[in-house]
VODO-654571 format. One record per atom (N, C-alpha, C): x, z negated, y; residue in three letters; atom name. Coordinates in steps of 0.2 Angstrom, whole numbers. Atoms other than C-alpha are relative to their C-alpha. Example, Ala and Ser with C-alpha at 12.3 -4.5 7.8 and 13.67 -1.06 7.14 Angstrom:
<drentis>
x:z:y:code:site
4:0:-6:ALA:N
62:-39:-22:ALA:CA
4:0:6:ALA:C
-4:1:-6:SER:N
68:-36:-5:SER:CA
-4:-3:5:SER:C
</drentis>
This chain:
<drentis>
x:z:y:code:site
4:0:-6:UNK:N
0:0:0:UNK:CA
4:0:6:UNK:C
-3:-1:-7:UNK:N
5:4:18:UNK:CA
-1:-7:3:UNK:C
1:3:-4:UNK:N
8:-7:30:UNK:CA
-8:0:6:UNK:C
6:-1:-3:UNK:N
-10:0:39:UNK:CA
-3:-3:-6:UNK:C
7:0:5:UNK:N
-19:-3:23:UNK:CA
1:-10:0:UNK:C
-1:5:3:UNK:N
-12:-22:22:UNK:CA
-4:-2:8:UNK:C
5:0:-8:UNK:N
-20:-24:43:UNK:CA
-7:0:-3:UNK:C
6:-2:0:UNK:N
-34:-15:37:UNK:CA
-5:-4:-3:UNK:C
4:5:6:UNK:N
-38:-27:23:UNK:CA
-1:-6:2:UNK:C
0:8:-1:UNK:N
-33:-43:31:UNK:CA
-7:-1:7:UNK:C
5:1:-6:UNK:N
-46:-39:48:UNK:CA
-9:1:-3:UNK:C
7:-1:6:UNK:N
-60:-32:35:UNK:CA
-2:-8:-5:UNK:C
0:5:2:UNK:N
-56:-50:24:UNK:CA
-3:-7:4:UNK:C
1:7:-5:UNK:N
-58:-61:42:UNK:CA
-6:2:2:UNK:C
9:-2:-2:UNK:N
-76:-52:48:UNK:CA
-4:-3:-8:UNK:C
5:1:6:UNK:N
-82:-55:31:UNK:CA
-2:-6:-1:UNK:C
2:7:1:UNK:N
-78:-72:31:UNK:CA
-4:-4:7:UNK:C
2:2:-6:UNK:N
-83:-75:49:UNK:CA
-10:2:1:UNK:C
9:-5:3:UNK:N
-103:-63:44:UNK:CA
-2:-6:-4:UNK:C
3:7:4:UNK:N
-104:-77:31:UNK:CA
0:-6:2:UNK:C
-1:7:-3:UNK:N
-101:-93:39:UNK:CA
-7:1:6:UNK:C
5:1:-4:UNK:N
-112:-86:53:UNK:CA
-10:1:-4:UNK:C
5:-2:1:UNK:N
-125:-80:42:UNK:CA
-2:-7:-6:UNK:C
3:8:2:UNK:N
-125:-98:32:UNK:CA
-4:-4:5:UNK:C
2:4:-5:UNK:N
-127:-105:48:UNK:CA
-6:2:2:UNK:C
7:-1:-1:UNK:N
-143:-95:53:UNK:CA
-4:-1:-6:UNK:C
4:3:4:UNK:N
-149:-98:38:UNK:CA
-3:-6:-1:UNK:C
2:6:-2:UNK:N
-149:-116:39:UNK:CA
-6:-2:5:UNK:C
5:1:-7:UNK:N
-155:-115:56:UNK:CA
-7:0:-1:UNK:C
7:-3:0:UNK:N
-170:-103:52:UNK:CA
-5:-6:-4:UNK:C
6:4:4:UNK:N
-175:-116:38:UNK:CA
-1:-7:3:UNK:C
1:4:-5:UNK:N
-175:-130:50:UNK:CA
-5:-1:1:UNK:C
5:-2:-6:UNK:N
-185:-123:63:UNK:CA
-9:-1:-4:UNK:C
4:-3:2:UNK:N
-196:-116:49:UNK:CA
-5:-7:-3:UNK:C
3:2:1:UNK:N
-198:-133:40:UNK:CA
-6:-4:7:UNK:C
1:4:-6:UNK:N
-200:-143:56:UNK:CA
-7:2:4:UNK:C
6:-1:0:UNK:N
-216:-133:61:UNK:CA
-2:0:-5:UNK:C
7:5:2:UNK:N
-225:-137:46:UNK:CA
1:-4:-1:UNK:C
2:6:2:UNK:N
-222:-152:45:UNK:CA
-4:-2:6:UNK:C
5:4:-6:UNK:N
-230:-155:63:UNK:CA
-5:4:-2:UNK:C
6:-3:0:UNK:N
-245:-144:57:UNK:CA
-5:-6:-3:UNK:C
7:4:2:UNK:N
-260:-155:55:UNK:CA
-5:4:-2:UNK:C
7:-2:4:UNK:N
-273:-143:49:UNK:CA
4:9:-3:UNK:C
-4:-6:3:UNK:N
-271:-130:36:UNK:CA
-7:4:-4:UNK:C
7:-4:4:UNK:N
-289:-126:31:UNK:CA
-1:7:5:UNK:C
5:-5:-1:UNK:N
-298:-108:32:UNK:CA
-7:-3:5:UNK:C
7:3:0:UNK:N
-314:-116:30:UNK:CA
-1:-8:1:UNK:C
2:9:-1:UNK:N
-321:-136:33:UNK:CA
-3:-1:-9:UNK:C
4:1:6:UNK:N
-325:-141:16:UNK:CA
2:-6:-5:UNK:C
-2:6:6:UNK:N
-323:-157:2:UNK:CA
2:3:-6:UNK:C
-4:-2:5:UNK:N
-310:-152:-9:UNK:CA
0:-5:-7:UNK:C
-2:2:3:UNK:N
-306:-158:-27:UNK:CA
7:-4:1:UNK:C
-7:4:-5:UNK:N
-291:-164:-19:UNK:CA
2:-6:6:UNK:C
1:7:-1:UNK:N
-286:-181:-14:UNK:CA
0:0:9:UNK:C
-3:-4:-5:UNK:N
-276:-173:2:UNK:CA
3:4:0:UNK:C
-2:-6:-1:UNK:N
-278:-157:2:UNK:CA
4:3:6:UNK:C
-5:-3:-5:UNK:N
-267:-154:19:UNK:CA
6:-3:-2:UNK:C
-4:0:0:UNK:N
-255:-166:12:UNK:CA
6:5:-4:UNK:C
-4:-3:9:UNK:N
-251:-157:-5:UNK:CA
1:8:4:UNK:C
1:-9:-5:UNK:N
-254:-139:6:UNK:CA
8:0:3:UNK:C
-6:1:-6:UNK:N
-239:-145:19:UNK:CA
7:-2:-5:UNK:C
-5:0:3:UNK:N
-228:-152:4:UNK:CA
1:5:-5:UNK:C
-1:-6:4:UNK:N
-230:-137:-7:UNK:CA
4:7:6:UNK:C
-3:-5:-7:UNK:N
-225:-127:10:UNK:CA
8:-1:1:UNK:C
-6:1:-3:UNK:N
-210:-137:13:UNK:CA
5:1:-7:UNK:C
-4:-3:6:UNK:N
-205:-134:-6:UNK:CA
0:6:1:UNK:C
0:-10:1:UNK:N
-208:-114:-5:UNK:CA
9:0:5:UNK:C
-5:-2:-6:UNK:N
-197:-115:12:UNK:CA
7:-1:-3:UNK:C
-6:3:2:UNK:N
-183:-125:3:UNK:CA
4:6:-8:UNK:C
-1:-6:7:UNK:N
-184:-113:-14:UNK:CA
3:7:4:UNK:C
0:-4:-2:UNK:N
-183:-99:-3:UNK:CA
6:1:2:UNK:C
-8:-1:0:UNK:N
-167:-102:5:UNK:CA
3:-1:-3:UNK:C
-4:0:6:UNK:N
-159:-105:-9:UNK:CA
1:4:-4:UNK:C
1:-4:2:UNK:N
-165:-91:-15:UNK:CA
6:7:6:UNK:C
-1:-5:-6:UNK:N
-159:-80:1:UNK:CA
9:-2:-1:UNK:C
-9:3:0:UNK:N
-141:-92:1:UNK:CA
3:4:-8:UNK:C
-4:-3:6:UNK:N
-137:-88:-18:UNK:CA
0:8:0:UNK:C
1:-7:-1:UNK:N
-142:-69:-13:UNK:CA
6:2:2:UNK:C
-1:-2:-6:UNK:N
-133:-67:3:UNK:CA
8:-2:-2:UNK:C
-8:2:0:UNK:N
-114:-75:-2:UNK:CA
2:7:-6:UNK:C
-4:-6:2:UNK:N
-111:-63:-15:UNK:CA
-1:7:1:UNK:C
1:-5:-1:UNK:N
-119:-48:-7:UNK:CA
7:0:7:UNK:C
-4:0:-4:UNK:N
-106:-52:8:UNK:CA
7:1:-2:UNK:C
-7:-2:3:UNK:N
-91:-55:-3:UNK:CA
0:5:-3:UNK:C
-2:-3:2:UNK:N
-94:-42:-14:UNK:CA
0:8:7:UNK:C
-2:-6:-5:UNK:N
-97:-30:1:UNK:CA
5:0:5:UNK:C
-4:1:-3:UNK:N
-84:-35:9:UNK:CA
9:1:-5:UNK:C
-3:-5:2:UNK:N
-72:-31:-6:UNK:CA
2:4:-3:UNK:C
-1:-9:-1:UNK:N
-77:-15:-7:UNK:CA
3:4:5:UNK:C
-2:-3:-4:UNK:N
-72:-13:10:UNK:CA
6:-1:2:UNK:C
-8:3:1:UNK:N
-56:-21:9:UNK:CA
4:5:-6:UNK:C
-4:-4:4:UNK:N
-52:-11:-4:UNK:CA
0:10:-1:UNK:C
0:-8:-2:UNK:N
-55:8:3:UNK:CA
6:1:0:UNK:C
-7:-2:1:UNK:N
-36:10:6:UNK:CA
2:4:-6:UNK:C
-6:0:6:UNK:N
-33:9:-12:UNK:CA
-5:6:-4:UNK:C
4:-6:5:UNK:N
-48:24:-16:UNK:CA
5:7:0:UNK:C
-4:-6:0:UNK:N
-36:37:-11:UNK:CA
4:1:-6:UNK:C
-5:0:6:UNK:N
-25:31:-26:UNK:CA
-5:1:-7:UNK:C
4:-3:6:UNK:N
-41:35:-39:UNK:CA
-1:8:2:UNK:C
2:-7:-2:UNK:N
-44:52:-43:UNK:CA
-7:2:4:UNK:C
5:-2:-5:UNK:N
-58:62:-31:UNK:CA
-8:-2:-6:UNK:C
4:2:7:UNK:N
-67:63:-48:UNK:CA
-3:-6:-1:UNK:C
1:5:2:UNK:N
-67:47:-53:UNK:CA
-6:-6:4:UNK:C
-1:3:-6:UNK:N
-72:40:-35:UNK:CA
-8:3:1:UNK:C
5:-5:-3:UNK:N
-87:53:-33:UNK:CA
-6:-2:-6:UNK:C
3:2:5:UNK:N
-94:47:-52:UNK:CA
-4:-7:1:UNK:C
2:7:-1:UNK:N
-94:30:-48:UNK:CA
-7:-3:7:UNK:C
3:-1:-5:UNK:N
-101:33:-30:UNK:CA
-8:2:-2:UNK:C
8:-2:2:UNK:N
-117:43:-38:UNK:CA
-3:-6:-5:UNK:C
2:3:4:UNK:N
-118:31:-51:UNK:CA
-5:-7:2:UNK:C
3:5:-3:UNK:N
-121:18:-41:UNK:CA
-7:2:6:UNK:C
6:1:-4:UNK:N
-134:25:-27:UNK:CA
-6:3:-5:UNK:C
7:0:4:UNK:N
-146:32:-43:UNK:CA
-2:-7:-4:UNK:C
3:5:4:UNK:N
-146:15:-49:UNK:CA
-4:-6:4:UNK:C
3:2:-6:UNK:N
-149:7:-32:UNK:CA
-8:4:3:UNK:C
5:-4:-2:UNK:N
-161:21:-26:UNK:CA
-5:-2:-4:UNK:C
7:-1:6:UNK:N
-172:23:-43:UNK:CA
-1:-7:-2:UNK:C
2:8:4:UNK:N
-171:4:-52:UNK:CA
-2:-3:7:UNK:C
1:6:-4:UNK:N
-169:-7:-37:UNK:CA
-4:0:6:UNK:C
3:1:-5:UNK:N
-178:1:-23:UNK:CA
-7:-5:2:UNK:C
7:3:-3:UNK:N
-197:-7:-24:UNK:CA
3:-8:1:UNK:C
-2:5:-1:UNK:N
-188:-24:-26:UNK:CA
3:-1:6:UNK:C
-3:0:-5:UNK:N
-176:-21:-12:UNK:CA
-4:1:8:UNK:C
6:0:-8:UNK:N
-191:-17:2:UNK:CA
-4:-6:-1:UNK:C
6:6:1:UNK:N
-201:-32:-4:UNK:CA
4:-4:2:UNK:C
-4:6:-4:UNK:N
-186:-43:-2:UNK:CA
4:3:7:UNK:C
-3:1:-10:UNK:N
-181:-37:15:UNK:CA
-7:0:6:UNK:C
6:-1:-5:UNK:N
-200:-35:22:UNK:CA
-2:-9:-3:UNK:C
3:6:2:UNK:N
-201:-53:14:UNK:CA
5:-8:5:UNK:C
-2:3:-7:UNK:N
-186:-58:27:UNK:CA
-1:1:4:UNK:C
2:-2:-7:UNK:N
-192:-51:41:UNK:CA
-7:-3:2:UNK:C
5:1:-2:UNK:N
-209:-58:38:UNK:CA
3:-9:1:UNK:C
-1:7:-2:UNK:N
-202:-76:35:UNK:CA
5:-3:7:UNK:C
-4:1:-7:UNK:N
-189:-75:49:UNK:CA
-3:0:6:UNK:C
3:-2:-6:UNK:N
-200:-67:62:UNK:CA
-5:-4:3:UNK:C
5:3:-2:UNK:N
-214:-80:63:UNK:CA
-6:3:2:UNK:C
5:-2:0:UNK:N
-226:-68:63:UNK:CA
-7:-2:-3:UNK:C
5:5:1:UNK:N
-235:-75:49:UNK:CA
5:-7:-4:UNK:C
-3:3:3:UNK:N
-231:-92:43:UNK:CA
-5:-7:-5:UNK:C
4:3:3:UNK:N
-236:-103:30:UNK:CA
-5:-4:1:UNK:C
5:2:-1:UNK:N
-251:-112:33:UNK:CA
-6:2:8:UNK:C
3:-5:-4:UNK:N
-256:-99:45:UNK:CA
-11:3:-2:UNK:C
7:-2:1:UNK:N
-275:-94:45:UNK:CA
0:7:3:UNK:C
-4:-5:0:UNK:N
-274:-76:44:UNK:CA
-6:5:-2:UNK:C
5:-6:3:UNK:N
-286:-59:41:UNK:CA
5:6:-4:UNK:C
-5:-6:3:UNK:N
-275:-46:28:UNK:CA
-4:3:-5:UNK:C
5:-5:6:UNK:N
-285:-32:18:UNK:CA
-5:-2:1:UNK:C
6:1:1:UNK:N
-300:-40:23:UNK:CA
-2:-7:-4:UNK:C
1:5:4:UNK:N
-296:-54:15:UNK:CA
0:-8:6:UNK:C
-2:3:-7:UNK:N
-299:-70:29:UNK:CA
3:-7:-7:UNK:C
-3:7:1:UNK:N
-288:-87:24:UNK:CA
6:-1:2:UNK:C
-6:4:-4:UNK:N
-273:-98:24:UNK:CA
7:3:-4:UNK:C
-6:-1:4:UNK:N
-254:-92:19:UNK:CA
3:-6:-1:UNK:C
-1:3:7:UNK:N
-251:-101:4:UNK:CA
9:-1:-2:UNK:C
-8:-1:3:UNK:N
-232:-96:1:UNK:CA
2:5:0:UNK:C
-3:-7:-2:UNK:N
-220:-82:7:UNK:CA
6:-1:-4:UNK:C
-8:1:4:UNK:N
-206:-78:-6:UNK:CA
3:8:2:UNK:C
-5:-6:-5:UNK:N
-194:-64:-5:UNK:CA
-5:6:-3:UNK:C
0:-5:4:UNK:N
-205:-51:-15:UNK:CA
-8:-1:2:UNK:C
6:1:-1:UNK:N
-224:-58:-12:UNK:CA
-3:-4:6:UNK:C
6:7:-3:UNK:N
-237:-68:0:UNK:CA
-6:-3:-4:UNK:C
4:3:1:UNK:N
-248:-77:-6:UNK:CA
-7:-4:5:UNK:C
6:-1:-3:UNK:N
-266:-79:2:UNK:CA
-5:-6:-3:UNK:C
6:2:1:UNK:N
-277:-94:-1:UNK:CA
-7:5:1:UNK:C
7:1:-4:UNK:N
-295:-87:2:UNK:CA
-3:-5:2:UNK:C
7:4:-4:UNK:N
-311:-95:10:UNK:CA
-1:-4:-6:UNK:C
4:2:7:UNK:N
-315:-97:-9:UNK:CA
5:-4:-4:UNK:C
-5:4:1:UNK:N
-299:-107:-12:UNK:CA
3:7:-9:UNK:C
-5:-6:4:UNK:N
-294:-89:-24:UNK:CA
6:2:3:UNK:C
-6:-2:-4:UNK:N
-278:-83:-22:UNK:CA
4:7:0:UNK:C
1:-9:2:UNK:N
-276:-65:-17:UNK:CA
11:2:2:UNK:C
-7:-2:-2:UNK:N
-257:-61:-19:UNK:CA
0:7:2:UNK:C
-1:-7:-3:UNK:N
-250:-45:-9:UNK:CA
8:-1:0:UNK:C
-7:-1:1:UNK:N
-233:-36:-11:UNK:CA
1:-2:8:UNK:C
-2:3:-8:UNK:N
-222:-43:5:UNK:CA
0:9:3:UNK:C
1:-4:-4:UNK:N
-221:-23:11:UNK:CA
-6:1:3:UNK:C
7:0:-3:UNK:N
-240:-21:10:UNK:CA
0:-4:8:UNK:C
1:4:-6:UNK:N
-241:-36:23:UNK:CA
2:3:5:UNK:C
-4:-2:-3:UNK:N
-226:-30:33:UNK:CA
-2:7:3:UNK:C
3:-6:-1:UNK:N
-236:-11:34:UNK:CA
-6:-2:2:UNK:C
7:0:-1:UNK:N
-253:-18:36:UNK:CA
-2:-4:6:UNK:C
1:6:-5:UNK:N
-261:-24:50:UNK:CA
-2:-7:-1:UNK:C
4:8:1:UNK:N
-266:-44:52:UNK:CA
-2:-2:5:UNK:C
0:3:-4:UNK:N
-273:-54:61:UNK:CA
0:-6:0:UNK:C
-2:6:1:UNK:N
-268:-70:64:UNK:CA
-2:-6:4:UNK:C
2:5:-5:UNK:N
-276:-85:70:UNK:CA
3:-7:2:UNK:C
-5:4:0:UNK:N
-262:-97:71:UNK:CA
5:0:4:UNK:C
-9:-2:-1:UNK:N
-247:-89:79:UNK:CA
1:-2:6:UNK:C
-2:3:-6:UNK:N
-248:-95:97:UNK:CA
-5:-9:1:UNK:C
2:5:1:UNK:N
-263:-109:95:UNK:CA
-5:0:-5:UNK:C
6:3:6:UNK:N
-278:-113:85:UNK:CA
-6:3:3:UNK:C
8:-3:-4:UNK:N
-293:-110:99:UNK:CA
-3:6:-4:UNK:C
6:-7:4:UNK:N
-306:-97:92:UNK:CA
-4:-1:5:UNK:C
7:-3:-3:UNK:N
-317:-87:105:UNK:CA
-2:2:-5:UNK:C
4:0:5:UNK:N
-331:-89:91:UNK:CA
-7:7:4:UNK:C
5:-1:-2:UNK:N
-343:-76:92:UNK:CA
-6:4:-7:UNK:C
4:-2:4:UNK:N
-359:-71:84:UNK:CA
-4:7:2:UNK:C
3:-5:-5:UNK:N
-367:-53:87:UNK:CA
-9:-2:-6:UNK:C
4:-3:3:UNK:N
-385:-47:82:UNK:CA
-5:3:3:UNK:C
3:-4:-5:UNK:N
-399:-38:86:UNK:CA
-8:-2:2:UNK:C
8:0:-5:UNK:N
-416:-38:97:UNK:CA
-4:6:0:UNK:C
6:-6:-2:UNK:N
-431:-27:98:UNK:CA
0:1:9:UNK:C
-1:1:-7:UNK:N
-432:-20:117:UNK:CA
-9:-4:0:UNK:C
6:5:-2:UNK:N
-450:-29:116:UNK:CA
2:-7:1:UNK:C
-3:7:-2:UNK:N
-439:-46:116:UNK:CA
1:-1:6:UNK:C
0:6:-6:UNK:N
-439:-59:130:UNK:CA
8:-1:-1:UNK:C
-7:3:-1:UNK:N
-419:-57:134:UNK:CA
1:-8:3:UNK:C
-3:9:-4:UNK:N
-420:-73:144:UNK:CA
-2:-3:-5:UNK:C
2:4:7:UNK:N
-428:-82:128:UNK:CA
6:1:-3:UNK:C
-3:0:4:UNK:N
-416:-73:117:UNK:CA
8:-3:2:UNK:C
-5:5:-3:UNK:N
-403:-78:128:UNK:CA
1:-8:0:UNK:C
1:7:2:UNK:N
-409:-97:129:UNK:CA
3:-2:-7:UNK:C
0:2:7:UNK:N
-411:-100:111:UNK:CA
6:4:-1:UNK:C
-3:-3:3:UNK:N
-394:-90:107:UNK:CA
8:-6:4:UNK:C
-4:4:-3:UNK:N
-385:-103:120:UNK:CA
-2:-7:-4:UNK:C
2:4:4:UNK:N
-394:-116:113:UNK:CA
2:-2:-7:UNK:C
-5:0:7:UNK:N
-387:-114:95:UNK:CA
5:0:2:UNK:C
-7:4:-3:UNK:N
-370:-115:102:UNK:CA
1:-6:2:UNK:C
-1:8:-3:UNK:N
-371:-129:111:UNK:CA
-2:-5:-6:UNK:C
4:4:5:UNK:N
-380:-138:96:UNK:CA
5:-2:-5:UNK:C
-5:2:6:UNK:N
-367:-135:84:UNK:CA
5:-6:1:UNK:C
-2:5:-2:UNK:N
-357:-150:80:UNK:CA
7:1:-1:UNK:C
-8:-1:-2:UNK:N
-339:-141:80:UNK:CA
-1:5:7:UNK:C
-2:-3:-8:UNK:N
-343:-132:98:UNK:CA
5:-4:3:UNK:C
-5:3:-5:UNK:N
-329:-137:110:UNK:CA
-1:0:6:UNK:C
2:-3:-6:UNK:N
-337:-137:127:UNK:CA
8:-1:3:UNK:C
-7:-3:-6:UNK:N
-320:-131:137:UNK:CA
-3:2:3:UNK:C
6:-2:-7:UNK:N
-335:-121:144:UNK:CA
-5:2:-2:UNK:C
6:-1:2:UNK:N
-351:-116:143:UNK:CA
0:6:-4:UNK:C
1:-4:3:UNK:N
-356:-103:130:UNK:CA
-3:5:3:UNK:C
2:-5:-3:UNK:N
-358:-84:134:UNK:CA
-4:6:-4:UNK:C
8:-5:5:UNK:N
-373:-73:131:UNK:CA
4:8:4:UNK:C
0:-9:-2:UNK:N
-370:-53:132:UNK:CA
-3:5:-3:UNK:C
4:-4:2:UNK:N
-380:-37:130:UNK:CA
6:5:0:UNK:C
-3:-5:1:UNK:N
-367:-25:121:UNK:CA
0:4:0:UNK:C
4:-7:0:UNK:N
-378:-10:117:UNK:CA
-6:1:2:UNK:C
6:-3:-1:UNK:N
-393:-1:120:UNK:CA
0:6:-6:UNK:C
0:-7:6:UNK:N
-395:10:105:UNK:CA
-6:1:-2:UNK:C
6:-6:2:UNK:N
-409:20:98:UNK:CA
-6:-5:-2:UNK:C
7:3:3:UNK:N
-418:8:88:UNK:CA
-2:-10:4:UNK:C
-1:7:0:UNK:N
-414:-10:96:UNK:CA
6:-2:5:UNK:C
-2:2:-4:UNK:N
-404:-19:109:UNK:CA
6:-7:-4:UNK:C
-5:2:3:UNK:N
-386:-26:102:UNK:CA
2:-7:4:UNK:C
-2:6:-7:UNK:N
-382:-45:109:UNK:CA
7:-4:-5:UNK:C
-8:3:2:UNK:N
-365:-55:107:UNK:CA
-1:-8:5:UNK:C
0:5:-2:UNK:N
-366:-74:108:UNK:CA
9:-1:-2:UNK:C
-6:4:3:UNK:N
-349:-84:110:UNK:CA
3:-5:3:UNK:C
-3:4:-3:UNK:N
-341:-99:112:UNK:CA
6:-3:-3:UNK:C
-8:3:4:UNK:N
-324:-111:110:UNK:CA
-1:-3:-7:UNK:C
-2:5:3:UNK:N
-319:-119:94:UNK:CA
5:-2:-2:UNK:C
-6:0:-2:UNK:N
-304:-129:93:UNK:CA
3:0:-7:UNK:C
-3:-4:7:UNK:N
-299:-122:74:UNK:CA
-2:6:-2:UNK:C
3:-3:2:UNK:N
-302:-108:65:UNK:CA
-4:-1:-6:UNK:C
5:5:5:UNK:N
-311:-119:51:UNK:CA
-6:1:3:UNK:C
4:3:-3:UNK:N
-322:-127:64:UNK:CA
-4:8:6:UNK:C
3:-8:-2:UNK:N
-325:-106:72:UNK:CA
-5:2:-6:UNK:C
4:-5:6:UNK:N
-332:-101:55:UNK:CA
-7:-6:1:UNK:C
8:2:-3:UNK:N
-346:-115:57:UNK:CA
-2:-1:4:UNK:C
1:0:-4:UNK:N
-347:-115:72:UNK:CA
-6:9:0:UNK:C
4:-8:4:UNK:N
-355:-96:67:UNK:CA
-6:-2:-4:UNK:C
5:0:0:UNK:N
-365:-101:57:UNK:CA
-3:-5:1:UNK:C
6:5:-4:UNK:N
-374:-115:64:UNK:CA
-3:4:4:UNK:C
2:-5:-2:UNK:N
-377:-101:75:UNK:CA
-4:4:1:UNK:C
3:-5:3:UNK:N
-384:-87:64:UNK:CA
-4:-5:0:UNK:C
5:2:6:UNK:N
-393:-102:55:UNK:CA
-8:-3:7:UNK:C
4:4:-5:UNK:N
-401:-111:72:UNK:CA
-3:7:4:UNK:C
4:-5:-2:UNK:N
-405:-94:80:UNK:CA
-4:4:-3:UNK:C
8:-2:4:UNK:N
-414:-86:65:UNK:CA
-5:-3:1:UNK:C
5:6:1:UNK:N
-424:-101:64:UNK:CA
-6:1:6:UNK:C
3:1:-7:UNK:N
-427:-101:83:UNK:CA
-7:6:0:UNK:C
6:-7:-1:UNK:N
-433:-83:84:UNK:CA
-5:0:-5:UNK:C
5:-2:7:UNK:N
-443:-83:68:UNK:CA
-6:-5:5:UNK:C
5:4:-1:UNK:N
-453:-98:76:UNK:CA
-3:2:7:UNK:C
3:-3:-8:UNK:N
-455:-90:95:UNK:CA
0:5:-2:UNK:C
3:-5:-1:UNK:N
-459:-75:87:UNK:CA
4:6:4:UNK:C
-4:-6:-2:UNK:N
-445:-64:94:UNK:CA
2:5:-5:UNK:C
0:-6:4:UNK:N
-445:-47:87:UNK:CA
7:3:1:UNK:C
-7:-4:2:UNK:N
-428:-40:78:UNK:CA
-1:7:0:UNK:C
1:-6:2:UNK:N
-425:-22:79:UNK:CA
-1:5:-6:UNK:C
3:0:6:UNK:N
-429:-21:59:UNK:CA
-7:1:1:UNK:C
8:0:-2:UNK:N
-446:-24:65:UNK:CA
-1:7:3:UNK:C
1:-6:-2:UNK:N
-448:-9:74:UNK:CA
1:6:-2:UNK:C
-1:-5:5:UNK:N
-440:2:63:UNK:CA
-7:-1:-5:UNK:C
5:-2:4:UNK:N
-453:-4:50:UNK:CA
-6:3:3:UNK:C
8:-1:-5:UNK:N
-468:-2:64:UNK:CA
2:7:1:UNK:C
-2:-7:-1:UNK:N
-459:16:67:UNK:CA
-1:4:-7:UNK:C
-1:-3:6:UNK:N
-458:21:49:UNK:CA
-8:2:-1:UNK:C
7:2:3:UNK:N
-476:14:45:UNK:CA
-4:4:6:UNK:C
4:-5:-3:UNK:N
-483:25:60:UNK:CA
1:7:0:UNK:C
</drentis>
């Protein structure tokens, strides 16, 4: 070896080791941060309900802080020999010139059909599985909408997420899916939920009534958060009927979902009993004339 190749080796040697050291240390970091916000999360439910479980947020928050713990352990035993060995490979480029071209070109294909073809679906799931646990997009006991599926993130590994639903089933998703799919998140900055309910009126309705009684049920519910008074609106005007949108604050996403239906349940009721006419109505009165 030349004296360039023994330089080239010793500065490729000290980046490798300096990329590792720092990227232990963001690791730790990340997992810090990561336990340390759920341990201060107090609510981890979807929905409000009497679980079979003694403390269901306890055992939720310490199975959380197990995953996070499994996880980097998983990431750390990954990441030290993915840096040494890629570091000497690169330490050792000098010394390809002394293998034949042949030899060098074999090894090269051999290796990216085995990468490419075997390892690819594993290697997007474990890299869309760091970028989702690192980026705080979503994070575990997050309350969350994914495929249409509404609940709490259960557990993020390098390869899957995990979804309680509403129904306390668990709908696993490949970490890319997530990472391609849209979400939405009701967790990521606070908890609040503008709750609303929409439904419809016949234009023969008494708006002020259906406005009353539609404010009425909001305020009545016993998860409403007066921050402020509930807001009534007339969306549409469409063909058969008159589209409305009640909504108010609730200070979870739990206490949103019944905060909803105390809502639907207190304003079916109401109208049924003052005889406000739903656009269903007029359709049948139109069909039937």
């Amino acid at each position: 070896m030349t004296s360039y190749s023994y330089v080239f080796t010793t500065i490729v040697a000290v980046i490798g080791v300096g990329l590792l050291a720092w990227a232990l240390w963001w690791l730790n970091r990340a997992e810090a941060s990561r336990s340390l916000r759920l341990a201060r999360r107090k609510w981890f439910e979807a929905t409000k309900t009497n679980t079979p479980l003694e403390n269901p947020s306890d055992e939720t928050r310490e199975q959380g802080l197990s995953n996070i713990r499994r996880q980097t352990t998983v990431i750390r035993r990954t990441i030290i020999p993915l840096i040494l060995v890629t570091t000497g490979l690169l330490a050792s480029t000098p010394m390809l010139g002394e293998l034949p071209t042949a030899l060098v070109s074999v090894i090269v294909g051999l290796l990216s059909v085995t990468v490419g073809v075997a390892a690819r679906p594993v290697l997007e799931n474990v890299f869309s599985g760091l970028v989702i646990s690192f980026s705080r997009l979503i994070n575990i006991g997050d309350t969350v909408i994914i495929d249409d599926h509404y609940g709490t993130v259960e557990d993020v590994t390098l390869t899957h997420t995990t979804l309680r639903i509403w129904n306390w089933e668990r709908y696993v998703i490949p970490n890319t899916r997530v990472l391609n799919s849209p979400a939405r998140n009701f967790s990521l900055h606070d908890l609040f939920i503008w709750a609303h309910v929409e439904f419809w009126v016949s234009y023969e309705a008494d708006l002020k009534l259906v406005e009353q009684l539609a404010v009425e049920g909001a305020k009545n519910s016993s998860t409403y958060a007066g921050h402020e008074e509930p807001k009534f609106w007339v969306m549409e005007m469409g063909e058969r009927g008159i589209q409305c949108w009640v909504a108010a604050w609730a200070d979870t996403p739990s206490e949103a979902w019944v905060l909803k239906n105390d809502v639907r349940t207190a304003l079916a009721t109401a109208m049924q009993e003052r005889g406000v006419p739903s656009h269903l109505l007029r359709i049948v009165s139109d069909q039937a004339g």
